[in-house]
C-alpha positions, 0 to 999 in steps of 0.5 A: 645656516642659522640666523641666531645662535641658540641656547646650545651653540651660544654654550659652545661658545661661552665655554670658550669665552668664560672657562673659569666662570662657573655656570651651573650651581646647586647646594652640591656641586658647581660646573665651569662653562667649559665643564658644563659643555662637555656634559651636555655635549655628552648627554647630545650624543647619548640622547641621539644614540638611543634612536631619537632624531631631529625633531623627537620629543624628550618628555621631562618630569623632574624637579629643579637641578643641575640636570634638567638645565643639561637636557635643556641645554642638550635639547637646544644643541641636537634639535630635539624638543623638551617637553617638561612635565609639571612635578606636581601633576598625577599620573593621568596628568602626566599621561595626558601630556606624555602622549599628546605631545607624542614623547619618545623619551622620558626622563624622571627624578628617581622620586616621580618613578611610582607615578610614572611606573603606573602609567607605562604601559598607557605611554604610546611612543617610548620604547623600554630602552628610553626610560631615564631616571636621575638619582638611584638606580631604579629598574626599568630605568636608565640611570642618567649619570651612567648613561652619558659616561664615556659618550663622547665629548665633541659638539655633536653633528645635529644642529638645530635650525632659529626657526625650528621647535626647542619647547613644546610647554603645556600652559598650566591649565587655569581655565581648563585642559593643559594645551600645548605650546609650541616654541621656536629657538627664535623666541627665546633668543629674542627673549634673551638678547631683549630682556638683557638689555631691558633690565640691564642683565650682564655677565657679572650677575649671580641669577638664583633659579627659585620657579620650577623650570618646568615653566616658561618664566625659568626657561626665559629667566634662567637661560637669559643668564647662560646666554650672556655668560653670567651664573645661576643657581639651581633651587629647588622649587619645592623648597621654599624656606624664606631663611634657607633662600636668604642664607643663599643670597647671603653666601652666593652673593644672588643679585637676581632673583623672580619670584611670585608674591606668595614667596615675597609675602614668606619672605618679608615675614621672617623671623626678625633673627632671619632679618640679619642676613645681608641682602645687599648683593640683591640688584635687581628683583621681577615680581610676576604671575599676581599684582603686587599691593602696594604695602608690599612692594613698599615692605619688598624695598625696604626689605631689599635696600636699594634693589630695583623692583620689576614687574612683568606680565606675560604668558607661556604663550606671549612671552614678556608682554608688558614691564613696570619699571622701577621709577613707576613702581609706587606712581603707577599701582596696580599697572603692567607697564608699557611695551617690552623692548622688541614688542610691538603696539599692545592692541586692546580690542572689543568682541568685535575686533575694533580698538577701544577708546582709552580707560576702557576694558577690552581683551589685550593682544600683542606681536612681537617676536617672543610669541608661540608658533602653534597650540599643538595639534590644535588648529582651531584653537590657534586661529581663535587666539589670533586676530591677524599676527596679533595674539591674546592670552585671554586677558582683559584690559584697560590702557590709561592716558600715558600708555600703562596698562592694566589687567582686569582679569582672565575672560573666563573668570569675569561674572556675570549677576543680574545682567552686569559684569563684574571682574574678580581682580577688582574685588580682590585688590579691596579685601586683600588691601585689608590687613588681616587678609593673607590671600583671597580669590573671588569667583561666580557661583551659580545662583538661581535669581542672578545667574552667577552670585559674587562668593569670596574664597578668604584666607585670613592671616594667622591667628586671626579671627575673621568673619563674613560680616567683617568682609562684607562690611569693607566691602559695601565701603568700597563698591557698587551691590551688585559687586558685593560678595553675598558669600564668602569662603574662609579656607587655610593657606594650603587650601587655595588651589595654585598653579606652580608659579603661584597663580590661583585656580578659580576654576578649582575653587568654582569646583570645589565650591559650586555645590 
């Protein structure tokens, strides 16, 4: 018997609930509840009658859509496990992921079959007959659409159990190879029935899904919304055209929306035309991945009337850690908040296990019911990143006299010059307060006096004209020598290495840089 209704049995149950309430929505085409749970249950029965059972891993490389939420939502009710791929990696990538994870389905966008036609004969488990594909006809595919006709409408016989795998997520590989994740059901009801009550999610909410859902923060704030019976709708995650998004929110009446600051920042510098759009059904907007300055969390407000703005921080394997409410946005800058409801006590500890005193830095672990079970296949990586129950991400921290932490940076990205650490996030928050700075990531480069040399990788906005003084000059105002950049990098906006939910790569600029 199950503790707690997942994803999959929650849908049963809403599409009894909700029947005219749509649940699903693209630029194309919408579905009810009750709709939605027919396909899916369809899509159940086929997955398992082409041999997969209890268990197997459905490896998924597609793009946001109405179709990747239904293997989703399939995976959930059959106790199969997804395993989704991000749309941009390249073909090693994508076989790197395929077969550690052992999948013995794959299932694509009709645009990723050159990339996924090359590594075939590589891919060790699928057999012929489980290649999918989700758009035209392609050979050597089954045609998705055609492959759930006729299958029976029924809920399916397979259940799967709170504590069993739905998500094996490989995390977005910032400080090396992609590892993967392993998640219970467990931990992303408890993300749901935590989440709706800490940001006062309910039924009435319209969610636009901007992230690609091959991330866990769709996984947690799309589903949330198909749990309490609300509607999302389906973006690409590709196309981002900050007045196609406003166009949206106008005629979807969107009152939720995540976004990382890369988007708000394309947001708040449309075209004053653009501007006309009305916004006012915007309730409610979570910022996450990268701290937000305080010019434009004042430039998000203004832009949003009224809205509330979150900020959360967490990671593919914790969950959401920490939440900055609303009425701390301006108070507390530069902070992650306090614990999320359901997280029990951040810890910030020393090398040597032992909690620091307050303001001091350390590494941040957390408990709490939202975490990852394993790293698969990787016992000895899972026993580092615990100490007890207790979990770290990698990321230092520092907690103030109120209880609000702050993140100082990734462990693996601290320098280390002539002896003194140096934490990059410091020396970003200066030159990116700088107004004709876009964007800038500060990384350590070798250097044969000092060990690692502070270098600044800057992209100045546009038509403006910036040079290595001008940036060294605000700096030496602002901090210490020893953490002053003694290089710095100009590069174009489409330069800077990110992940898909906007996180910078500085172990790709260390590597496209470190010569």
């Amino acid at each position: 018997m199950t503790c707690w209704m997942n994803l999959g049995q929650i849908l049963k149950v809403n599409a009894k609930k909700f029947p005219d309430t749509i649940a699903l929505k693209d630029r194309e085409k919408h579905f009810t509840y009750p709709e939605v749970n027919r396909r899916v249950n369809q899509l159940a029965h086929s997955l398992l009658s082409s041999g997969l059972e209890k268990g197997d891993k459905v490896a998924v490389l597609m793009e946001n859509s109405i179709e990747i939420t239904e293997i989703y939502l399939a995976t959930a009710k059959t106790g199969l496990v997804i395993v989704p791929i991000n749309f941009r990696l390249v073909g090693d990538e994508v076989e790197y992921i395929v077969n550690n994870s052992d999948a013995k389905a794959l299932i694509v966008d009709d645009v990723f079959t050159p990339t996924t036609d090359m590594i075939k004969p590589k891919l060790k488990n699928i057999a012929s007959e489980r290649y999918f594909v989700v758009g035209e006809p392609t050979d050597g595919y089954r045609t998705y659409e055609e492959f759930i006709k006729g299958a029976s409408e029924k809920e399916p016989e397979a259940v799967a159990e709170s504590k069993d795998t739905w998500i094996l997520i490989y995390t977005s590989g910032t400080t090396g190879k992609p590892k993967g994740v392993v998640r219970s059901h467990e931990s992303h009801i408890a993300f749901y029935l935590i989440n709706a009550l800490d940001f006062g999610f309910d039924k009435h909410d319209v969610c636009m899904n901007v992230m690609p859902l091959c991330h866990i923060n769709s996984t947690f704030f799309t589903f949330i919304f198909l749990y309490i019976g609300a509607t999302v709708y389906v973006h690409p995650a590709q196309s981002f055209r900050s007045e196609e998004i406003l166009e949206i929110i106008e005629r979807e009446k969107i009152s939720f929306i995540s976004l990382i600051p890369t988007h708000y920042n394309l947001l708040l510098n449309v075209s004053e035309d653009a501007k006309t759009y009305d916004v006012s059904s915007v309730r409610k907007l979570l910022c996450s991945s990268a701290p937000v300055r305080k010019s434009m969390k004042t430039a998000i407000m203004e832009f949003f009337p009224g809205v509330e703005l979150y900020e959360g921080y967490g990671s593919t394997e914790a969950g959401i850690v920490t939440v900055l409410k609303p009425e701390d946005q301006l108070r507390k800058l530069g902070s992650i908040g306090y614990e999320s409801l359901g997280t029990d006590l951040v810890k910030i500890l020393d090398e040597d296990g032992n909690e620091v005193s307050t303001g001091e830095i350390g590494e941040l672990y957390s408990r709490g019911p939202m975490l990852l079970d394993e790293y698969y296949k990787m016992p000895e990586k899972t026993a580092a990143s615990f100490k007890g129950e207790w979990f770290s991400a990698g990321d230092m921290a520092r907690c103030d006299e109120e209880g609000f932490y702050q993140i100082v940076d990734r462990k693996d990205n601290m320098i280390i010059t002539g002896g003194e650490n140096v934490h990059p996030s410091e020396i970003e928050e200066i030159i990116g307060s700088y107004s004709d700075v876009f964007d800038v990531a500060v990384i350590g480069l070798s250097d044969e006096k000092w060990g690692e040399r502070v270098a600044a990788v800057v992209v100045p906005r546009d038509d403006v004209t910036l040079d290595d003084k001008t940036i060294m000059e605000r700096c030496r105002e602002k901090m210490a020598g020893y953490k002053r950049p003694k290089q710095v990098i100009f590069i174009k906006p489409e330069e800077m290495p990110r992940t898909p939910t906007g996180k910078i790569l500085h172990r790709v600029l260390r590597k496209n840089y470190g010569k």
